[in-house]
PyMOL commands that place a pseudoatom at each C-alpha (Angstrom):
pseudoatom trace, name=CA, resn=UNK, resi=1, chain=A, elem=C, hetatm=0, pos=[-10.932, 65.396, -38.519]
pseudoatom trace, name=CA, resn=UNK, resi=2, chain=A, elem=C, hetatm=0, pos=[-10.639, 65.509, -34.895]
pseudoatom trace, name=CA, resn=UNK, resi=3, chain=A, elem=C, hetatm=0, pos=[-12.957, 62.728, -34.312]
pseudoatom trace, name=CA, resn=UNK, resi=4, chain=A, elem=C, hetatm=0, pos=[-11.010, 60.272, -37.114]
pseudoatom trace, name=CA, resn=UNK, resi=5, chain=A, elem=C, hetatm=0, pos=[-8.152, 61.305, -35.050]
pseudoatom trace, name=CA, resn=UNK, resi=6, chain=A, elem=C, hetatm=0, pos=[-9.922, 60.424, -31.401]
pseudoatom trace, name=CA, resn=UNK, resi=7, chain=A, elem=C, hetatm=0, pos=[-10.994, 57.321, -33.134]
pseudoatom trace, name=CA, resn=UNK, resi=8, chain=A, elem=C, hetatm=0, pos=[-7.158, 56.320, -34.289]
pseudoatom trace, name=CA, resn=UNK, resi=9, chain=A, elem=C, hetatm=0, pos=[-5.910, 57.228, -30.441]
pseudoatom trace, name=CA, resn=UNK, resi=10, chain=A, elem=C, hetatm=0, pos=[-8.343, 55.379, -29.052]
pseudoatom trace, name=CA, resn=UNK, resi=11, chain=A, elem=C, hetatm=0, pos=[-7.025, 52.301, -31.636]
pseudoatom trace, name=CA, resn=UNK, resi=12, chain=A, elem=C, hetatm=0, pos=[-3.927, 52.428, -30.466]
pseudoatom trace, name=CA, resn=UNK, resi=13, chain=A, elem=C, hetatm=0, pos=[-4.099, 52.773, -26.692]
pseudoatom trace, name=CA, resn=UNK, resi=14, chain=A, elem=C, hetatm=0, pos=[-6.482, 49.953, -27.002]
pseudoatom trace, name=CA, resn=UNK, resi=15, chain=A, elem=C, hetatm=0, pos=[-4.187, 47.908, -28.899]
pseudoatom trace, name=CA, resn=UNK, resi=16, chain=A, elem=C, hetatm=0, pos=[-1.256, 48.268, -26.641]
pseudoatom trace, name=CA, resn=UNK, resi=17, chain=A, elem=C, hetatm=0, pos=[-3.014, 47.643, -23.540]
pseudoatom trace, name=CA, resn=UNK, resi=18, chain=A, elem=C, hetatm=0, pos=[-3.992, 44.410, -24.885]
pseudoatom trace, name=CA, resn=UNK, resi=19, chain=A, elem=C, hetatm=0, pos=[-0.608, 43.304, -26.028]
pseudoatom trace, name=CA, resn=UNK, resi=20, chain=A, elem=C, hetatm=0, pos=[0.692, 44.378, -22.866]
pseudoatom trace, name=CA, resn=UNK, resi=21, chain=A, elem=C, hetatm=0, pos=[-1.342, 43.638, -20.335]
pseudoatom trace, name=CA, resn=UNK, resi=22, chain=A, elem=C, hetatm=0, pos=[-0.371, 40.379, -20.100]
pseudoatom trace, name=CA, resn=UNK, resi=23, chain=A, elem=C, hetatm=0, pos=[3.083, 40.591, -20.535]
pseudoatom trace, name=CA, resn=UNK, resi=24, chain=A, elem=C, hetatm=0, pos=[5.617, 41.178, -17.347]
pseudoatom trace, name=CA, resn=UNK, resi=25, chain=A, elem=C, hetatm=0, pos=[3.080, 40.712, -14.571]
pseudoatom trace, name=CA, resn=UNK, resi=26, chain=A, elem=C, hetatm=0, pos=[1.696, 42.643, -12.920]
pseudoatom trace, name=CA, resn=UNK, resi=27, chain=A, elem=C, hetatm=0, pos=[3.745, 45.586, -14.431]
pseudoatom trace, name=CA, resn=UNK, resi=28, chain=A, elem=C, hetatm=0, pos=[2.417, 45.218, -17.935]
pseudoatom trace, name=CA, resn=UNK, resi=29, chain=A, elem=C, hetatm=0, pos=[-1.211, 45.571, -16.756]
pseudoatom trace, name=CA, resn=UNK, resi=30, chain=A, elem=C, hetatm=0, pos=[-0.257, 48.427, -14.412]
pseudoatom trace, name=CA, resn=UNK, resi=31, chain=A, elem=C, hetatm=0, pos=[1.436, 50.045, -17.498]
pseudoatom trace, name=CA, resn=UNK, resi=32, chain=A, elem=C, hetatm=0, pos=[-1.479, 49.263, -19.734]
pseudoatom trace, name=CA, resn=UNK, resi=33, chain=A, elem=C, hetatm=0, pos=[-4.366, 50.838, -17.397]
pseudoatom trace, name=CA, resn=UNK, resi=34, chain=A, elem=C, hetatm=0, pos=[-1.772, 54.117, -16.720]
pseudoatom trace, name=CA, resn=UNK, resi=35, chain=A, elem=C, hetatm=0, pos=[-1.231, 54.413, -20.655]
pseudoatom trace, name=CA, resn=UNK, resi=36, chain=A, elem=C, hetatm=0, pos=[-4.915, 53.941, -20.804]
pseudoatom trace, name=CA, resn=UNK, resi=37, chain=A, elem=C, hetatm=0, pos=[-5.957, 56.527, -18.353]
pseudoatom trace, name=CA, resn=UNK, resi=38, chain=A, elem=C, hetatm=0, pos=[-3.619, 59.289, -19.744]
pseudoatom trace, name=CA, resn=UNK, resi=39, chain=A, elem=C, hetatm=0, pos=[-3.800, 58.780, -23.245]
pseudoatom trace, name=CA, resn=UNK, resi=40, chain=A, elem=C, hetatm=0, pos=[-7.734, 59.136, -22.997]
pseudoatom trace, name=CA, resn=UNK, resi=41, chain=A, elem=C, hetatm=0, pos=[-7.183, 62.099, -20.782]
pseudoatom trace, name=CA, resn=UNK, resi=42, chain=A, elem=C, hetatm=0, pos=[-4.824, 63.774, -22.895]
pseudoatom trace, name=CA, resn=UNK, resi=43, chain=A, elem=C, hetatm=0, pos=[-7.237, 63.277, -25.925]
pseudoatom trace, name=CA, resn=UNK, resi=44, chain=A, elem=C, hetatm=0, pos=[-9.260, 65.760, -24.306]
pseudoatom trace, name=CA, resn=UNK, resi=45, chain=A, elem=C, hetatm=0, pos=[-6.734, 68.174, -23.064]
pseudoatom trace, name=CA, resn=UNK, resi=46, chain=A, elem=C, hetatm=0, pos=[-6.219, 68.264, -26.442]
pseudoatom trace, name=CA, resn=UNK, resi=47, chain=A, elem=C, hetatm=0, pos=[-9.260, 69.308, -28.233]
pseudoatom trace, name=CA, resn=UNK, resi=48, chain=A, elem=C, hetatm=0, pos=[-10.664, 70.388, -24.912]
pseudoatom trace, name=CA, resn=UNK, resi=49, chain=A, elem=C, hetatm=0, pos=[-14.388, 68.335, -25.365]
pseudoatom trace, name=CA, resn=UNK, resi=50, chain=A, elem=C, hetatm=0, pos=[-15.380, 65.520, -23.678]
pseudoatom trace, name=CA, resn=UNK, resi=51, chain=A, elem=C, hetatm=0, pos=[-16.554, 63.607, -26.692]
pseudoatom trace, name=CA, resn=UNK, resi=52, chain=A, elem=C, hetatm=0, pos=[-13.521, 63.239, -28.046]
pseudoatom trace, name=CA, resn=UNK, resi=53, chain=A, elem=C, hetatm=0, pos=[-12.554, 61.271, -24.987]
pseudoatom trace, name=CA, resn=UNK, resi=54, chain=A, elem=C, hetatm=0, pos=[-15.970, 59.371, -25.418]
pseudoatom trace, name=CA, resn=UNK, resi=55, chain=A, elem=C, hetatm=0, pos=[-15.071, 58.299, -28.871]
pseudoatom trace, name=CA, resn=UNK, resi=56, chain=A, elem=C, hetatm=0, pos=[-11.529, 57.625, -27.925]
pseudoatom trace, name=CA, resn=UNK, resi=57, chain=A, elem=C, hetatm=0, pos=[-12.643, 55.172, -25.407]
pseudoatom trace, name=CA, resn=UNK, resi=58, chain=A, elem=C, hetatm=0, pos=[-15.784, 53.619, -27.403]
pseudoatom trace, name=CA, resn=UNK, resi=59, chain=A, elem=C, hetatm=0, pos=[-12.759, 52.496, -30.455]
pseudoatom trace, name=CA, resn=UNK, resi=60, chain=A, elem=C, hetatm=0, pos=[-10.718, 51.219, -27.448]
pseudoatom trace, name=CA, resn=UNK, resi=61, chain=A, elem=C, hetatm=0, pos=[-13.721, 49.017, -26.002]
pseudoatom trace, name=CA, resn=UNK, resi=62, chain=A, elem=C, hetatm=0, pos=[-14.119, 47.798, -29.610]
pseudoatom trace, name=CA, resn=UNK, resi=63, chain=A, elem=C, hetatm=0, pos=[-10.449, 46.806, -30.239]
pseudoatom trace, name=CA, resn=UNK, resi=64, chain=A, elem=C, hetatm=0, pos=[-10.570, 44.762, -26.444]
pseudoatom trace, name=CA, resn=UNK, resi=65, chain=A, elem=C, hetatm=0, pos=[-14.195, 43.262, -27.937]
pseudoatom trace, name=CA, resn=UNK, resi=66, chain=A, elem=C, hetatm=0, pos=[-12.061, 42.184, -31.098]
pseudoatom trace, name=CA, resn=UNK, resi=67, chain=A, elem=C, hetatm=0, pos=[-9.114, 40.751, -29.047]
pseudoatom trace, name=CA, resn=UNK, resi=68, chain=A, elem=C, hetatm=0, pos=[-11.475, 39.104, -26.373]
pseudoatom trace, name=CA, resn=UNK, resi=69, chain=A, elem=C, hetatm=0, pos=[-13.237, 36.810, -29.240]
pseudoatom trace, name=CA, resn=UNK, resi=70, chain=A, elem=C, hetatm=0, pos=[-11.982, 34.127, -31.040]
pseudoatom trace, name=CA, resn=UNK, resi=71, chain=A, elem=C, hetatm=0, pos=[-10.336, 34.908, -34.477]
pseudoatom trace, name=CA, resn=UNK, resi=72, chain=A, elem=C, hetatm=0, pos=[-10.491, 32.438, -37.388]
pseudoatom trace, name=CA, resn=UNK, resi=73, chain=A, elem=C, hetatm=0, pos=[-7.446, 30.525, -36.252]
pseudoatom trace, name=CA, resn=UNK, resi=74, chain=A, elem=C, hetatm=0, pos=[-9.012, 30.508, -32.961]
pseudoatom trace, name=CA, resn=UNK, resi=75, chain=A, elem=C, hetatm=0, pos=[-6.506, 32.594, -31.339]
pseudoatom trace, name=CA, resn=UNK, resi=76, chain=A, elem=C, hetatm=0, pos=[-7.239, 34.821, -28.510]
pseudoatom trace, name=CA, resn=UNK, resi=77, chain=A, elem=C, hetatm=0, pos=[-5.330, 37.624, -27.203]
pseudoatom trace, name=CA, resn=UNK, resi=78, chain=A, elem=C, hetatm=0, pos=[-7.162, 38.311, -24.040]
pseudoatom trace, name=CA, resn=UNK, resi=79, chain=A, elem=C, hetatm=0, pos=[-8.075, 35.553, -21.882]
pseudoatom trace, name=CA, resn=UNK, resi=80, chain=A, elem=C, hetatm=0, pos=[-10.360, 34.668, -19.545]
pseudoatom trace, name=CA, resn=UNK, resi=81, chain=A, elem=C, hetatm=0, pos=[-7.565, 35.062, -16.452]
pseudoatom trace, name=CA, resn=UNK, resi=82, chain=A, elem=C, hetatm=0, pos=[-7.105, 36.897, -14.131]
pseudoatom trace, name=CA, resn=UNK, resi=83, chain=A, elem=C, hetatm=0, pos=[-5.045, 39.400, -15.915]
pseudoatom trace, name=CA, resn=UNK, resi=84, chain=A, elem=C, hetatm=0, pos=[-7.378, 39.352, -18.785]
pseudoatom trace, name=CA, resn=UNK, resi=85, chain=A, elem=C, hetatm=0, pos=[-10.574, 39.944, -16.042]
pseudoatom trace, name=CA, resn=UNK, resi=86, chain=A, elem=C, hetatm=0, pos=[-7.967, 42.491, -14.239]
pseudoatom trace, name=CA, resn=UNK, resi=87, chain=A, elem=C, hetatm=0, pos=[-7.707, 44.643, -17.804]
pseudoatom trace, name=CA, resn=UNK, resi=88, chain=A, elem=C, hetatm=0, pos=[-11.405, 44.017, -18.138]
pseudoatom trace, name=CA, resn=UNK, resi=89, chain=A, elem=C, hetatm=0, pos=[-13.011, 45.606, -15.191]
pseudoatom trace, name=CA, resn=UNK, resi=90, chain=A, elem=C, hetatm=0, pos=[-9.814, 47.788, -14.543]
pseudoatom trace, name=CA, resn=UNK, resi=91, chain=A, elem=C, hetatm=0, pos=[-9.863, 49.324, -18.332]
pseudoatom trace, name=CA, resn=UNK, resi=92, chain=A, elem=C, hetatm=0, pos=[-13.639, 49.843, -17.897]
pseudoatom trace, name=CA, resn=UNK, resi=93, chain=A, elem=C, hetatm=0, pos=[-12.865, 52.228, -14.560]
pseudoatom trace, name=CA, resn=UNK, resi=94, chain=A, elem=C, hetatm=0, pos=[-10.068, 53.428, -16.139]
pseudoatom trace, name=CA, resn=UNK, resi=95, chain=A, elem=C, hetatm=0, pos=[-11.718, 54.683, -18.886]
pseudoatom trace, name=CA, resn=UNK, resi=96, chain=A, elem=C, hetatm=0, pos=[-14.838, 56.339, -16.841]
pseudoatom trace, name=CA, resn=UNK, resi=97, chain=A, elem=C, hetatm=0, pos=[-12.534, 58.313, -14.414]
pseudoatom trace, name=CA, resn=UNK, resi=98, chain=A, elem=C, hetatm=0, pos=[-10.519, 59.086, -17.799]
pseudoatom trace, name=CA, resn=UNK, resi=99, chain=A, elem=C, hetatm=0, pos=[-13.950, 60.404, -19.627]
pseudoatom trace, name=CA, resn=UNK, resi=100, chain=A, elem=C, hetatm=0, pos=[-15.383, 62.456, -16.467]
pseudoatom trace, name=CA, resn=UNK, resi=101, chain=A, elem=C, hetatm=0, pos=[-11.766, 64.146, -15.615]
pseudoatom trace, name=CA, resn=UNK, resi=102, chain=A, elem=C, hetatm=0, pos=[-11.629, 67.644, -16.416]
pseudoatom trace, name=CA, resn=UNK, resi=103, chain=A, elem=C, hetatm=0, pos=[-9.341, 68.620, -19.009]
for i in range(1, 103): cmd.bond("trace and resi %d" % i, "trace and resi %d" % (i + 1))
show_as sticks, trace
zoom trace
C-alpha cells in the first residue's frame, strides 16, 4: 500500500510542477523544484526507505515524459524553453539530491 501511495505522491508533485513551472516566472519554477524537492523528501521521512522516494520520483519523471510529448490535439504542456529546459535538468537534480537525502 505504501508503494501505490509513493506512486500517487509522486503523481501529484509531478503534475503540479508542470502546471506551474511555467506560470509567474521565475517564481513558479522556483516553487515547482522546492515542492519537488520536499515532497520527495518527505515521502521518505515518512515510511523511512529510500525506495519509496525512488518510486515517488520514477511516477514524477513519467508524468513530465507525458506532459513533454505531444497529446492527440497536439498540445504540449512543457516546452522546449527555457523554463521548460530549466524544470528539465533542474527537476532531474532535484530529484537525485531528494532520493540520496537522509530521512
Amino acid at each position: 500500500m505504501r508503494a501505490i501511495y509513493s506512486l500517487l505522491a509522486g503523481t501529484i508533485l509531478g503534475s503540479a510542477a508542470v502546471l506551474l513551472h511555467d506560470a509567474y516566472r521565475p517564481w513558479g519554477l522556483l516553487f515547482a523544484l522546492f515542492g519537488t524537492g520536499v515532497g520527495i523528501w518527505l515521502v521518505g521521512r515518512a515510511w523511512g526507505l529510500r525506495r519509496y522516494k525512488f518510486l515517488a520520483a520514477v511516477a514524477w519523471c513519467a508524468v513530465f515524459l507525458r506532459a513533454g510529448s505531444l497529446g492527440i490535439g497536439g498540445e504540449l504542456l512543457v516546452q522546449g524553453n527555457s523554463m521548460g529546459n530549466a524544470l528539465m535538468i533542474g527537476g532531474l537534480v532535484t530529484l537525485v539530491l531528494a532520493i540520496v537525502a537522509r530521512s
